[in-house]
Every structure is written in C-alpha cells, then in structure tokens.
N, C-alpha and C positions, 0 to 999 in steps of 0.2 A: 692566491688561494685556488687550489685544482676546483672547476663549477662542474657537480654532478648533478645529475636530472636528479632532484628530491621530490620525486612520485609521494606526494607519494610523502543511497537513495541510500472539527472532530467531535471524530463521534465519540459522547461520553462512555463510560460503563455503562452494565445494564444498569442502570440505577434504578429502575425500579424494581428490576426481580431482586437485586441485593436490598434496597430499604423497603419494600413492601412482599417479602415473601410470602406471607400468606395469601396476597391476593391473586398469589401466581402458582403457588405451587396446590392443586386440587386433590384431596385426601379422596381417594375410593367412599361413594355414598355407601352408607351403612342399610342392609339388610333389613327389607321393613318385620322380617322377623326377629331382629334384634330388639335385645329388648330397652337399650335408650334412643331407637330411632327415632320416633316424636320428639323429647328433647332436645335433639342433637339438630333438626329443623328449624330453622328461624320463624319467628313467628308473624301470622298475617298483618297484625300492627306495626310490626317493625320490621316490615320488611320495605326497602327503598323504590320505589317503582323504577322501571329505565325509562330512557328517556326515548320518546316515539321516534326522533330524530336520531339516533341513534341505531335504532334499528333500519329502519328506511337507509340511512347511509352507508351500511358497511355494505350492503353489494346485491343491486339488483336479480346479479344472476343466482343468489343462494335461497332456500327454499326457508322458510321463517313461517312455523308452527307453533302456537302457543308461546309466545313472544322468544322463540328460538333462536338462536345464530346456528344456520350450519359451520359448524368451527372448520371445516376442512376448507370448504371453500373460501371462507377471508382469511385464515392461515395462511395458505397460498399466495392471493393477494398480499397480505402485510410483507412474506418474508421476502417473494418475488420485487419488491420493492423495493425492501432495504439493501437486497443487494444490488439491485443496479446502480440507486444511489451511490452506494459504496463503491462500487466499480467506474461509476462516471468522474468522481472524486477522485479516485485511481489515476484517472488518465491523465487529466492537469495538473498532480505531484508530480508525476514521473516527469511531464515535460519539464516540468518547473524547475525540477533536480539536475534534469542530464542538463538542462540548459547551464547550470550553471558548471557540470562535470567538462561539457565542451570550453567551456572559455579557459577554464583552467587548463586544458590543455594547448591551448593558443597559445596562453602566456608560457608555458613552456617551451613551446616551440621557439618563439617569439626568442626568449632569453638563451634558447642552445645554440640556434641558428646564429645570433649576436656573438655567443662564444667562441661559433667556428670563423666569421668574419676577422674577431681581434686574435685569431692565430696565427691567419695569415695577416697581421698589418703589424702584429708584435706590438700595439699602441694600448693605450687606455681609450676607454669610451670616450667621447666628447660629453655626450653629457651622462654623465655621472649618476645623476637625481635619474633619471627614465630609465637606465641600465639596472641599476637596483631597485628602481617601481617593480619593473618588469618581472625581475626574478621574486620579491616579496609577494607581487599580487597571485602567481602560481599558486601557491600553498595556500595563502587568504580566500582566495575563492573555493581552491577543496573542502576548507574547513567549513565555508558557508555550505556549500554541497552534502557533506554529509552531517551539516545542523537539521536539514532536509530531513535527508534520509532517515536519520532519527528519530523527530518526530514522527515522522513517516510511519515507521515502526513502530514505535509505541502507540498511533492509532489505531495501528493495523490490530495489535493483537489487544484494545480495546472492542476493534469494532465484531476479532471473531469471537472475542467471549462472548457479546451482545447479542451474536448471532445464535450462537450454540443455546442462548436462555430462549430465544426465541423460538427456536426450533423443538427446544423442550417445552415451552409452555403451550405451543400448538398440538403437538402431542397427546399432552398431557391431556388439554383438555378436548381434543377430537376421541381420545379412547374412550374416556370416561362419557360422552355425551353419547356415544355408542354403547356403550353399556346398559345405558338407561332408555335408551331410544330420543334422549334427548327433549322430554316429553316433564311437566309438569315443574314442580318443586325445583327438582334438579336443574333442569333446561333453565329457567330463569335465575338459578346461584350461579350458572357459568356464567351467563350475562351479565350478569350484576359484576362478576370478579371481572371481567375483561372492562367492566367501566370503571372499576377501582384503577385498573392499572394503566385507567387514560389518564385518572385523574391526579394521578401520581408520578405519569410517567414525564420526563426535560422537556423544555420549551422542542428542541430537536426532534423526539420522540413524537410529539404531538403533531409535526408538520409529518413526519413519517408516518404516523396512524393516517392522518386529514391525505394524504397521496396515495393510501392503499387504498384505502374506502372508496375516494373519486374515481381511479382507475378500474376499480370494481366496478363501482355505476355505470361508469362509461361503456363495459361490457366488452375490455379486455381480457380474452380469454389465453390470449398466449404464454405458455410458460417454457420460457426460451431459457437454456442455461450458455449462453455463448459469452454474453461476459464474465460467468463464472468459470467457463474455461482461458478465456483471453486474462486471467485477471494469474496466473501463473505466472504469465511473463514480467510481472514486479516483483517477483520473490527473490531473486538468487542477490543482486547485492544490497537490496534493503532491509536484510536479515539484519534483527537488530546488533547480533553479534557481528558482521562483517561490517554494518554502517558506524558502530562504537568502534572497533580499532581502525577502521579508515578515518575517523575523526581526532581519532588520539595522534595517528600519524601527522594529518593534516595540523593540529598544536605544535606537534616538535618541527615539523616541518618550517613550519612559520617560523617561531622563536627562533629558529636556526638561521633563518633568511634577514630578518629582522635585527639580531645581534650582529650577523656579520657586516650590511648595510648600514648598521649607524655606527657600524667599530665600534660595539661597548662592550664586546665576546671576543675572549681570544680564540686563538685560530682553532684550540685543540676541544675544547666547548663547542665550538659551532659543527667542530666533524663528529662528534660524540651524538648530538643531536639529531644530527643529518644521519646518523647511522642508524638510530632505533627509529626514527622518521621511517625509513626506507624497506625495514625490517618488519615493519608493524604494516605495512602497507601489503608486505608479499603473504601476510598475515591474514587480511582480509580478504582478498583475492585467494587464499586454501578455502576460506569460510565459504565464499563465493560460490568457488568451483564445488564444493561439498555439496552443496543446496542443487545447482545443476544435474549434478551423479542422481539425483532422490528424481529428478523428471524422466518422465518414457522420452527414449528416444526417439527424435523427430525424421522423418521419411519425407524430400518431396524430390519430384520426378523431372525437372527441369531449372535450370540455372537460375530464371525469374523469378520462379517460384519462393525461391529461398528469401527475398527481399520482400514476397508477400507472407513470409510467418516470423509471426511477430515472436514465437520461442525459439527460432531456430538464430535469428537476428540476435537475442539475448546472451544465448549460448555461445554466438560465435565472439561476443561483446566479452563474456564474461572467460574466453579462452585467453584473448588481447591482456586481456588485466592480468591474468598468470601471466603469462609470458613476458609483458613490459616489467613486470615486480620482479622477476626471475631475472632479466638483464639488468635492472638497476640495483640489484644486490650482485650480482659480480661485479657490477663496474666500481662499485663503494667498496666490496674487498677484495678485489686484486686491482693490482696497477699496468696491464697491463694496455688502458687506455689511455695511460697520461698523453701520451703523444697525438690522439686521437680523437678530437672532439665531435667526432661523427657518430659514435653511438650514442652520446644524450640524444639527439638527434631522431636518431633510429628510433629508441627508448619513447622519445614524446611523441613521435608520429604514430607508434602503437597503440596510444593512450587518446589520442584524439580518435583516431579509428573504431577505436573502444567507442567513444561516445557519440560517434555518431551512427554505430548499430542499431543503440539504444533508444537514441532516437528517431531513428527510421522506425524500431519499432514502434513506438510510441504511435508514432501517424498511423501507423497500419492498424493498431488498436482503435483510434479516436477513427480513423477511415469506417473501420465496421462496426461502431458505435453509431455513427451517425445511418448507415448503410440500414440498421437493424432498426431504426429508429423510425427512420422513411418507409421500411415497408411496414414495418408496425402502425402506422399511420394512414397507409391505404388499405391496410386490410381495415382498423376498424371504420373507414369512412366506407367502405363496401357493404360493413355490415348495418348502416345504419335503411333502418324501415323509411 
C-alpha cells in the first residue's frame, strides 16, 4: 500500500441573565409626574433590606450614598475579572491542545521517516505491531487534539455571550443610576437587582462576583487590557468551524489507519478514506487562514523579536498548516511521488513546525501573564498605607 502523510484547538452561559431576566435587565424609572409612579414603587414593607456585607464588599474604592453601589466602579472590577480569568484559562487550553497537535506530529514523522528507511531495505518492518502503532497513533492523537479544540470553542463562544450580558448589564445599570443620581428609591432597586443576580447567579458565577469584590477591596485600581489583546492569538485555528473539520478529518483519518492495520478494509476503502481525511484537513487550514486575513497585520523590527509576538508566531503556525495541507493533497492526487518517500517527510516536518510556533506562542502569552501579574503585585504592595 503507497503510506501517504494522512494530515490530517467552563464557563457556563449567562445563566443568570437568560433565567433571571428581570433581575438584569433595568426598565427606565418612571417619571414622578407620571401618574402610576407611586404604584410602580415597591413598597416600604416589602421591600428586602441588603445586606450590610454586601455593600462593605464590593469595593472600598467606590463611593456608597445612601446604601448605593457606584455601578461603574464594581462594573469595572467584576468584568475586568472575568476576563482575565477567562484569559488565564486561555493559556493552559492552548498548551494543553498544541501539546497534543505536537506529538501528533512526531508520530508522523516517526511513521514517514520509517517509510523512507523500508525503501531503501525493500523489506517489511520487523516488528509489525509498532510500525502500524506508529501510523494509527498519528491521526488518534489529532482527533484527541481537536476534541480540545472543540470544546475549546464551544466555551469560548459561551464565555463571549456571558461577557456581552455582562457588559450590558453594567451598562444598563450605570446609565440608569446616572439618570437618577443614583440617590433614594432607585439607588437601593439597583442594589437589590445586583443581589438578585448573586443569588441566582452558578456556583462559578459566585467565585467570579466573590474575586471582583476582593480585588476591589484590595484597591486594585489597574485596568490593563493586555490579555485582552494577547487573547487573539487563540482564535485562528480554534474557530469552531476549522476545529470541527479538523476533527472530522482527524475520524476518517483514523478509521482509515485503523482498517488498513488490522486488514479488515480493502485497499480501495482505506484510500477513499485517506482522501476525504486529507481534503477536510486542507479545509480547515482555508478556515484557519480566513480568521488570520480578519487580524491587523503584525510589524516588528528585528529577527528576535518575531519569537517574542505571540500573533505573529500564530500567523506564521497557521501559514505551515496551509502549506503542509496544500502538499498532502497533491501528494494523494497525483502520483508523482510514488517513487519518493521524501515528501511525507517534508509534509510532517511542516506540521510539527506548525506546532511548535504555536507553542512558543503560548509561553510568550503565559511569559507576559505571569510578567503582568508580578508587576501587578508591586504595584499594589507599593500602594499599601
């Protein structure tokens, strides 16, 4: 049989803005010259006091009048929060991903370079069982790779709807408390609705309020968007669309390896396999490359430098995947490598090179994560009285 390289990246929903919408979404206070305004008031008996604790914890540094939350200022706090969390989460997928994107391409390496050895000996492997481990485990660890990636995805665009509710409920309710001066009646229905939506909001949700508040108290004032820029460099192939047909490849891939190793697939099944495998892969790698086109493009001014940006590493990661997809679909339809087992070869080296861009990015992310972290950490020990 001709061996061709077969190439080939939680947080709930908002749940509480989707199950408790009212508590989130704040209707414009009506007009006290209107004339159901009194009614439309809750009344002094029923109305739930907050709780003192409560106020005290969401953040030293906000100015609290008549049992008020300044909503801009713990707004701030909560959302500056949730995305770092989200972002630091970020960083241990992606290693966790390419980690396994790398070994898959070892093993291909591993089973072409084997290829090229039994060309020149004209012999059968010795041992049999490892020759076809080799080339099964390939595709097996892609497909674990992009089970990754996947989920990966499906968090991601969990955690931006989450984000988006949050960003509108902060909103919402900083205009409206600006409207009113934030002062009486009103001023204590915001509070009250921001304690609805503690008390409604996922066991997750609750350590993310309980981490903004603290950080607040602690009288962290920085609002840094650097992981919300570094957090770009996960997008282009953990798009849910490039990670689902990188995954669908990664199945025919397999099966294809798989039938041919236990000989229960004839020959013409296993290259049919091996084709849409191959095909589906140069597939995600256009998805890929699409999502890259949509980035500004990257500028830096000396050789090293290129190894300290973590999008330009991605970019060049995510050129390798064109290009390795692009030769193993010529090599699967034309023949004019029979003779040649040097470009699976070429092909898998491309592919490990891919991943280990991806992973140098990584470290340069988790590098200025921690970097951001450390000086976040002397500044607020600087700032302590």
């Amino acid at each position: 049989m001709k061996t061709v390289h077969p190439i080939l990246s939680s947080l709930h929903l908002f749940t509480a803005a989707r199950h408790y919408q009212p508590a989130l979404s704040f209707q414009p206070p009506m007009s006290p010259l209107h004339k159901d305004y009194k009614d439309s008031m809750p009344q002094k008996d029923d109305r739930v006091a907050p709780q003192a604790s409560t106020i005290v914890d969401l953040s030293d540094q906000c100015d609290i009048s008549d049992q008020c939350w300044n909503i801009d200022c713990g707004s701030e706090d909560y959302v500056s929060h949730f995305v770092e969390e989200r972002n630091e989460n970020d960083v241990f997928w992606s290693i966790f991903s390419n980690a396994f994107f790398l070994g898959g391409g070892l093993f291909y390496i591993a089973g072409s370079s084997w290829d090229v050895n039994l060309s020149n000996s004209e012999s059968d492997p010795q041992n049999m069982f490892l020759y076809y481990s080799v080339w099964v485990l390939g595709p097996f660890v892609y497909l674990l790779n992009s089970s990754i990636d996947v989920i990966w995805a499906i968090r991601t665009m969990q955690a931006d709807k989450k984000q988006r509710g949050l960003k509108r409920f902060f909103i919402t309710a900083h205009e409206h408390a600006a409207n009113v001066g934030c002062e009486g009646d009103t001023g204590r229905d915001i509070l009250l609705a921001l304690e609805k939506f503690d008390k409604h909001a996922t066991s997750l949700d609750e350590q993310l309020i309980e981490g903004a508040r603290l950080s607040g108290k602690q009288g962290d004032k920085m609002r840094s968007n650097v992981m919300s820029n570094l957090r770009r460099h996960f997008g282009h192939r953990r798009e849910l669309s490039s990670a689902s047909t990188f995954g669908a490849a990664a199945i025919f891939g397999t099966a294809s390896a798989i039938g041919w190793a236990a000989g229960t697939m004839d020959e013409d099944m296993v290259n049919r396999l091996e084709l849409v495998s191959i095909h589906l892969y140069l597939l995600s790698a256009a998805f890929a490359l699409i999502g890259r086109r949509q980035e500004n493009t990257v500028h830096f001014t000396g050789f090293w430098d290129f190894f300290e940006d973590a999008q330009a590493l991605e970019n060049a990661g995510d050129s390798l995947f064109g290009i390795a997809s692009v030769i193993d679909v010529v090599l699967t339809d034309f023949s004019f490598d029979d003779d040649n087992p040097w470009w699976a070869v070429v092909s898998a080296v491309l592919w490990m090179l891919d991943a280990m861009f991806y992973l140098r990015g990584d470290f340069v992310v988790l590098y200025r994560k921690q970097k951001h972290g450390n000086e976040t950490n002397v500044e607020m020990k600087g700032t302590v009285v």
